[in-house]
C-alpha positions as CSV (number, residue, x, y, z in Angstrom):
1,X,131.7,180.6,108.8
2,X,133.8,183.5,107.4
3,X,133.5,181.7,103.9
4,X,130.0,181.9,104.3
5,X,129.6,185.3,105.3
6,X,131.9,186.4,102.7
7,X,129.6,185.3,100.4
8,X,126.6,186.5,102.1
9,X,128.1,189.8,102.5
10,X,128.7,189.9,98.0
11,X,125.1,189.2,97.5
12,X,124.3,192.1,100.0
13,X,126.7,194.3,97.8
14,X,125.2,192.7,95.2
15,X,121.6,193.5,95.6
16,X,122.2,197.1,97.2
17,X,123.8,198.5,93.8
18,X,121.3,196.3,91.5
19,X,118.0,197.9,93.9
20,X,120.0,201.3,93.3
21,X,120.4,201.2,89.4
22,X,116.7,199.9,88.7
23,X,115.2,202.4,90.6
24,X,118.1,205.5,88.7
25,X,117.3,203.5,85.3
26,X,113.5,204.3,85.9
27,X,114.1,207.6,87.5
28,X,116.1,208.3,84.1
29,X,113.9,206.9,81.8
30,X,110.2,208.8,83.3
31,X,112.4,211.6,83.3
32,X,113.2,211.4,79.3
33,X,109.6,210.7,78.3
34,X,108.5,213.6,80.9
35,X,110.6,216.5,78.7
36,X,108.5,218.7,76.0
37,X,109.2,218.2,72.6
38,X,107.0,220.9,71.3
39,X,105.0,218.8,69.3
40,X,101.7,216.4,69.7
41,X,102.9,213.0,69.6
42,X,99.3,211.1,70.8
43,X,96.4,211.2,68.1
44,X,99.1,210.9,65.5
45,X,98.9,208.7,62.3
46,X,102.8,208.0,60.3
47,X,101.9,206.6,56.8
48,X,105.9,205.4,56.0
49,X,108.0,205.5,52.3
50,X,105.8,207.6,50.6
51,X,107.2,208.8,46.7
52,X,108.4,212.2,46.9
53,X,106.4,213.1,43.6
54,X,103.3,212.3,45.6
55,X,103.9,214.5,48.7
56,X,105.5,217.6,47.1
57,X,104.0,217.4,42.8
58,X,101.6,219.1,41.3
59,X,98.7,216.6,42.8
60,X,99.9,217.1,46.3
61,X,97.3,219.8,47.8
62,X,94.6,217.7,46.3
63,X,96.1,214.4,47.9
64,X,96.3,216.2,51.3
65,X,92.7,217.5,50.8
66,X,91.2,214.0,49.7
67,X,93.3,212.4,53.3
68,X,91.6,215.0,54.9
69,X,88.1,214.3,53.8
70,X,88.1,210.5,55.4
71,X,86.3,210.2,58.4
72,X,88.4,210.5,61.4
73,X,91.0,212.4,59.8
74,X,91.5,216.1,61.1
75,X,94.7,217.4,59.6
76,X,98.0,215.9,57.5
77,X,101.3,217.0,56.5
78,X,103.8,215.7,54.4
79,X,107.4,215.7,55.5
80,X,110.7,214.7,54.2
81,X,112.3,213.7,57.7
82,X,111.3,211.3,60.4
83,X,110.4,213.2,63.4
84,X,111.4,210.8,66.2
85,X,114.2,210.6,64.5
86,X,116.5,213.3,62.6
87,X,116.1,215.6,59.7
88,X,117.7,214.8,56.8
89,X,119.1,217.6,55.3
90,X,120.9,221.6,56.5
91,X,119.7,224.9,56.2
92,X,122.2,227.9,55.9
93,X,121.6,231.1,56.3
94,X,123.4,233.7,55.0
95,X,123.9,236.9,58.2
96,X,124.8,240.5,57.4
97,X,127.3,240.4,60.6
98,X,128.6,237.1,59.1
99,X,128.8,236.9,55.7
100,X,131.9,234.1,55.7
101,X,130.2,231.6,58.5
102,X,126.0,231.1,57.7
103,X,124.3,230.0,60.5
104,X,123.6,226.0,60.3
105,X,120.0,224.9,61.0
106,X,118.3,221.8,60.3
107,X,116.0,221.8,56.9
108,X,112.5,220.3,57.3
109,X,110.6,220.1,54.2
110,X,106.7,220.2,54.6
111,X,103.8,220.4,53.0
112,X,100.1,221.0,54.7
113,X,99.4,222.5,57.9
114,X,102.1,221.5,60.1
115,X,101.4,224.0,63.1
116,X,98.1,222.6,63.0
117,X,98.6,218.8,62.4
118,X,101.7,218.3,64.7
119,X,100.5,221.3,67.5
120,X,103.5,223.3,67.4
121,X,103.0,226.4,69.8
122,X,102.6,228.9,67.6
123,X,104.0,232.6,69.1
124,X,103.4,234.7,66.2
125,X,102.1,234.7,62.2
126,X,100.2,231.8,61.0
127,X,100.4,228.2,59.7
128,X,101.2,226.9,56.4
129,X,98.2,227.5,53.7
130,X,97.1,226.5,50.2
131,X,94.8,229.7,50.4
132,X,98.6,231.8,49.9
133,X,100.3,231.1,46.7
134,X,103.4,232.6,47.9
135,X,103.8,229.7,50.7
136,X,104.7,227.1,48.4
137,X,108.6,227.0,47.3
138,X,109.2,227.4,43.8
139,X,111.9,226.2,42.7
140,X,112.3,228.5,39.9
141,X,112.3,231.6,41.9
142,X,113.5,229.8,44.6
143,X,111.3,231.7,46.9
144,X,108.7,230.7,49.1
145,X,107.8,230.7,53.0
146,X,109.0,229.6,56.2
147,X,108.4,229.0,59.7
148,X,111.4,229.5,62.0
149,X,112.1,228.3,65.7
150,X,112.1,231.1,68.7
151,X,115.5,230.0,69.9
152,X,117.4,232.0,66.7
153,X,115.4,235.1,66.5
154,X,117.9,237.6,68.3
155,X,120.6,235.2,65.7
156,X,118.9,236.6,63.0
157,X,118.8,240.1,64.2
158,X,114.5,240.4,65.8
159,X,113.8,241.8,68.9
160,X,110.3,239.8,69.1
161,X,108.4,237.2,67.1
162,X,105.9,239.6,65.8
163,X,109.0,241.4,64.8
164,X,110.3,238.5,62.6
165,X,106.8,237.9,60.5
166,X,106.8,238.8,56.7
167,X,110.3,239.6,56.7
168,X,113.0,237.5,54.6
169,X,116.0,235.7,55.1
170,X,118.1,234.8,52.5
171,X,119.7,231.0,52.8
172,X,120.9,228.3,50.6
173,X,119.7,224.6,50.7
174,X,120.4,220.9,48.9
175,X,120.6,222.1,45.1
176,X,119.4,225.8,45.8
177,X,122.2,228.3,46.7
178,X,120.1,231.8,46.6
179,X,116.7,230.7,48.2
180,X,114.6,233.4,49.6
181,X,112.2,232.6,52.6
182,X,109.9,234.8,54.0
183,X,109.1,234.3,57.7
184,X,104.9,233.7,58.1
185,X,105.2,232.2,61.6
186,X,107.2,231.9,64.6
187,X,106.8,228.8,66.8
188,X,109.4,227.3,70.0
189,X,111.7,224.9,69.4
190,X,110.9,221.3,68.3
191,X,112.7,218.0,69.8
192,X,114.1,216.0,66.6
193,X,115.0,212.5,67.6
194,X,115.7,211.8,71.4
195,X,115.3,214.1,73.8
196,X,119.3,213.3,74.6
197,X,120.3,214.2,71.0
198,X,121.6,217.9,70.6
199,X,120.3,218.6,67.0
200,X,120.5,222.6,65.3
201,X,117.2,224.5,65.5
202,X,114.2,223.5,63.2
203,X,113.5,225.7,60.1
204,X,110.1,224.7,58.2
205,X,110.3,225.1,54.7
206,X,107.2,224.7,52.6
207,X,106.9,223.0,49.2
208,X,110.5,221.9,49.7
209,X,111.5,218.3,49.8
210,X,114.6,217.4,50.0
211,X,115.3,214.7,52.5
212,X,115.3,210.9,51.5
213,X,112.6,209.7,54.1
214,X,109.2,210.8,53.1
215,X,106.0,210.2,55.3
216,X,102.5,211.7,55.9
217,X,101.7,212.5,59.1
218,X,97.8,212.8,59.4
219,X,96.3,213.7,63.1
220,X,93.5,211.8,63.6
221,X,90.5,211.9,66.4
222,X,91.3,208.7,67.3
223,X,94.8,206.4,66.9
224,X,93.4,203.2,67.6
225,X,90.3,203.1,65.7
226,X,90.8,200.2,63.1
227,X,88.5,200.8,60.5
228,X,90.4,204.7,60.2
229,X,93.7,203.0,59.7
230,X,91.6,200.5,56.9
231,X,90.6,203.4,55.0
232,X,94.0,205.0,54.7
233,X,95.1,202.4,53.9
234,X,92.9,201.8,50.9
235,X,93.1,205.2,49.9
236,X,96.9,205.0,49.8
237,X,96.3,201.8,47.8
238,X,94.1,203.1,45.5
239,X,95.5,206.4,44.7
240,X,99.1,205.7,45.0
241,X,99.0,202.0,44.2
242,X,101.3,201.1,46.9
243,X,101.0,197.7,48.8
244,X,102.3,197.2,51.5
245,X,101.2,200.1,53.1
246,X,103.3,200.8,56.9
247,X,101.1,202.9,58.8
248,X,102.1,203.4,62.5
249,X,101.6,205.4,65.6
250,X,104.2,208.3,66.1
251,X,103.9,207.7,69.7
252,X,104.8,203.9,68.9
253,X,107.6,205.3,67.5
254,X,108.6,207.8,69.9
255,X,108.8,205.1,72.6
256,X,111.0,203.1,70.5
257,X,114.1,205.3,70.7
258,X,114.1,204.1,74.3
259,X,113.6,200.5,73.9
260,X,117.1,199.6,74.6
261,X,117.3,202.0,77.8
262,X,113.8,200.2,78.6
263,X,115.5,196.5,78.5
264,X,118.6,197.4,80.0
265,X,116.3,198.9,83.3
266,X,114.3,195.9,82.9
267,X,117.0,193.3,83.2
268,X,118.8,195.6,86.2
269,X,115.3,194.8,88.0
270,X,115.1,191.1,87.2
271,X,118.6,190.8,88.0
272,X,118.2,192.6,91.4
273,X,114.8,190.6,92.5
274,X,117.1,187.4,91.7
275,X,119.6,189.2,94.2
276,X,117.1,189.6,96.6
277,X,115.9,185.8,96.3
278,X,119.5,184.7,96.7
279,X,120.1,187.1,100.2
280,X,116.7,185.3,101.7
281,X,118.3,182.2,101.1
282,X,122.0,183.2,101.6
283,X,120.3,184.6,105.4
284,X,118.1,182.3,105.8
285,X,120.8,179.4,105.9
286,X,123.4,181.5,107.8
287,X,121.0,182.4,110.7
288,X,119.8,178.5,110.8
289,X,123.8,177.6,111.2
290,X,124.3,180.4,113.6
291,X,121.0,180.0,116.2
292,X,121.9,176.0,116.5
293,X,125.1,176.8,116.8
294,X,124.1,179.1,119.6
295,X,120.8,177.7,121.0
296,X,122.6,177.5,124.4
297,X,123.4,180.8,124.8
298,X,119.8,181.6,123.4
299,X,118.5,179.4,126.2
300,X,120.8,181.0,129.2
301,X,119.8,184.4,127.7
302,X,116.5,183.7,128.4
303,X,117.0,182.3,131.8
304,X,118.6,185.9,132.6
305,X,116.0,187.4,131.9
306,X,116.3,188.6,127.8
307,X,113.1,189.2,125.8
308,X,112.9,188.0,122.8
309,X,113.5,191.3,120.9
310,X,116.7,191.8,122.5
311,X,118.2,188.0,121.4
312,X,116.6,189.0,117.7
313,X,118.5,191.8,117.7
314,X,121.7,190.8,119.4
315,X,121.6,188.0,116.3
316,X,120.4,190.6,113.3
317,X,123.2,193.5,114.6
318,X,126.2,190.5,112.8
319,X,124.0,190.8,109.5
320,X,123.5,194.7,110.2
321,X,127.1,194.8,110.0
322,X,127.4,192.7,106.9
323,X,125.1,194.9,105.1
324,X,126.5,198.1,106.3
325,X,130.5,196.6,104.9
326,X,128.4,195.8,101.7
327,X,126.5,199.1,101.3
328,X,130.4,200.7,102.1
329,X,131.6,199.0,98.8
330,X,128.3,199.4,96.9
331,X,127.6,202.9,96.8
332,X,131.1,204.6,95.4
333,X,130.3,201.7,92.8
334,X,127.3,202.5,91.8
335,X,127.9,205.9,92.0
336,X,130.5,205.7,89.4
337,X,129.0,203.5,86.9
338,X,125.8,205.6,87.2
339,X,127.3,208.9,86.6
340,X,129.1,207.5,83.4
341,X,125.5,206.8,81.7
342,X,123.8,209.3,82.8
343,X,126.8,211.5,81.3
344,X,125.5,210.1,77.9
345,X,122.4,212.2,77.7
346,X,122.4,215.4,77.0
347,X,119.6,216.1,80.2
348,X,119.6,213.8,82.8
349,X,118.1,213.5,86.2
350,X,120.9,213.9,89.8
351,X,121.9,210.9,91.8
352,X,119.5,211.5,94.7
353,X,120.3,210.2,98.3
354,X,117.2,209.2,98.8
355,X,117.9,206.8,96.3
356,X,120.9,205.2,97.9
357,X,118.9,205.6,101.2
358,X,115.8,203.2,100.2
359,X,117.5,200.9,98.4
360,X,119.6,199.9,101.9
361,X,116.7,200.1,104.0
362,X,114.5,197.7,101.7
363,X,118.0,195.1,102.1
364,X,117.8,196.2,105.5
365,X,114.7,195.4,106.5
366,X,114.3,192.3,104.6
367,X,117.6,190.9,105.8
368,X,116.2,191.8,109.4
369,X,112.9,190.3,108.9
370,X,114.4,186.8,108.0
371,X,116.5,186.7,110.6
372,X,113.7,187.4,113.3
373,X,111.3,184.6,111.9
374,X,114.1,182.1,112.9
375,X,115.5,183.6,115.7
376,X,111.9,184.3,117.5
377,X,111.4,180.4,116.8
378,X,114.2,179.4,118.3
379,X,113.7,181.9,121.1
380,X,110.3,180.5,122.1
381,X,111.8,177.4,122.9
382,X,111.4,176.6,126.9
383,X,115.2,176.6,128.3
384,X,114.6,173.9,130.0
385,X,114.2,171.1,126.7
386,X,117.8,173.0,125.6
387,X,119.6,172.7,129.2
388,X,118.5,169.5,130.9
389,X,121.7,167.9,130.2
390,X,123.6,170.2,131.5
């Protein structure tokens, strides 16, 4: 018997701190696709491994403006980074206040309307545009315009984002160690990568590509329309002669940073309804052992008068106690393992109570629930046909 409910009283453990960590995995997780990144990720086109010559030559307005003229198409931009995730290359700009330490952003290298293609919020200025010369980088100059992130205007010495627009900032990039950029537009903060990756600030640069992963973004009115991604495809055949081409969605490719978080929740789950499965059984052959071990009590019970609830409970309150020993060594557990991956993102949800709370009422019930089928069975039975040989 004590082997038995030693056992009985693991799975409990068991199944209490599996039913916790599901349910904290999928907290977690809605909670990391739930926080802003600052850009549009639905209604987003990535056309993968495009040549550099292509996205940032002398051809590329008129490549961006032919993309733009298929059907379905809205907006593009070319980049030299992977948005979901990181940027490829550093920014430094050069401070008054600190002329020995620059300030370290990240570089993004664009081309086309990126306010307008990936819906940045823009708070001041204006987007990227062919119509102004002076926006592409030349790289013989090594001037051109730029669209910083709100988070380092007071960094760079503005009071305001309407402050900060059409003044320059001197900084030095990849092979260019006196670039000039002149602010056009001020827009918040962009997520890079996972939401749980602390990356430097975002400074668009336009005209300048120097990262080692180049792709075209193009927003489109609809993602999933087939004959849209046919036509870009062609055209990218055509004009580029490039075969395969890898088209996918960015929100496809957003949700893919958290694959592995997504598995690891979804075997915790499987592994916990298992659990469960294993308690039914695990009570279900304990209580059978224990009420025809004790029918004859059962049966005087009810001669003195005992309703059935009262011999259901006097049976469930040994499991009760089971659970509550197995909650007792489950909880500091979990809390422990929990808090040690939650401490790997950089934003993370709180271990709620609650949490704790419904996970041992679920056991709790269920556990209570199997042993009152059997016990209510073996309560209906007359006394009599249990004590007429005694």
């Amino acid at each position: 018997m004590w082997i038995r409910k030693a056992l009985l009283l693991l799975q409990m453990g068991l199944s209490v701190g599996l039913l916790i960590s599901a349910m904290m995995l999928s907290k977690q997780l809605h909670f990391l696709h739930s926080l802003p990144v600052n850009y549009q990720k639905s209604q987003q086109l990535v056309i993968n491994n495009m040549p550099q010559k292509a996205l940032y030559g002398e051809q590329s307005a008129s490549l961006l403006a032919s993309i733009e003229s298929i059907p379905g198409v809205t907006a593009s931009v070319a980049m030299d980074f992977s948005i979901t995730q990181s940027t490829n290359a550093g920014l430094f700009v050069k401070l008054p206040q600190t002329p020995d330490t620059p300030l370290s952003l990240s570089l993004a290298g664009v081309h086309g309307k990126v306010v307008e293609t990936l819906g940045l919020t823009l708070l001041a200025g204006r987007d990227f545009s062919d119509e102004f010369a002076s926006d592409r980088f030349n790289r013989d100059t090594e001037q051109g315009s730029i669209i910083v992130p709100e988070s380092v205007l007071n960094t760079l010495g503005f009071s305001s984002p309407e402050d900060a627009i059409a003044k320059p900032i001197s900084f030095f990039a990849g092979p260019f160690s006196s670039a000039t950029g002149t602010i056009v537009g001020v827009v918040k903060d962009i997520k890079v990568g996972p939401v749980n990756h602390q990356g430097a600030p975002v400074v668009f640069v336009n005209g300048l590509g120097v990262g080692g992963t180049y792709s075209l973004l193009v927003k489109v009115e609809s993602p999933n329309d087939a004959q849209l991604k046919l036509d870009l495809q062609n055209f990218v055949k055509a004009r580029l002669n490039i075969a395969p081409v890898d088209i996918s969605l960015l929100e496809d490719d957003y949700q893919a940073l958290y694959r592995e978080q997504q598995k690891l929740s979804e075997v915790v789950a499987i592994g916990g309804f298992i659990s469960l499965i294993l308690i039914l059984m695990g009570v279900f052959g304990l209580t059978g052992f224990i009420v025809k071990q004790r029918q004859k009590e059962v049966a005087v019970r009810k001669v003195l008068g005992a309703s059935r609830l009262v011999i259901i409970n006097g049976l469930a309150k040994e499991f009760m106690m089971l659970l509550l020993f197995g909650c007792a060594i489950a909880w500091p557990v979990c809390f422990l393992i929990l808090s040690d991956w939650l401490a790997s993102f950089e934003q993370s949800v709180t271990q709620s109570i609650w949490v704790y709370m419904v996970a041992s009422l679920l056991i709790s019930l269920i556990t209570w629930l199997t042993v009152a089928g059997l016990t209510f069975k073996a309560a209906s039975i007359r006394p009599a046909q249990i004590l007429r040989y005694e």
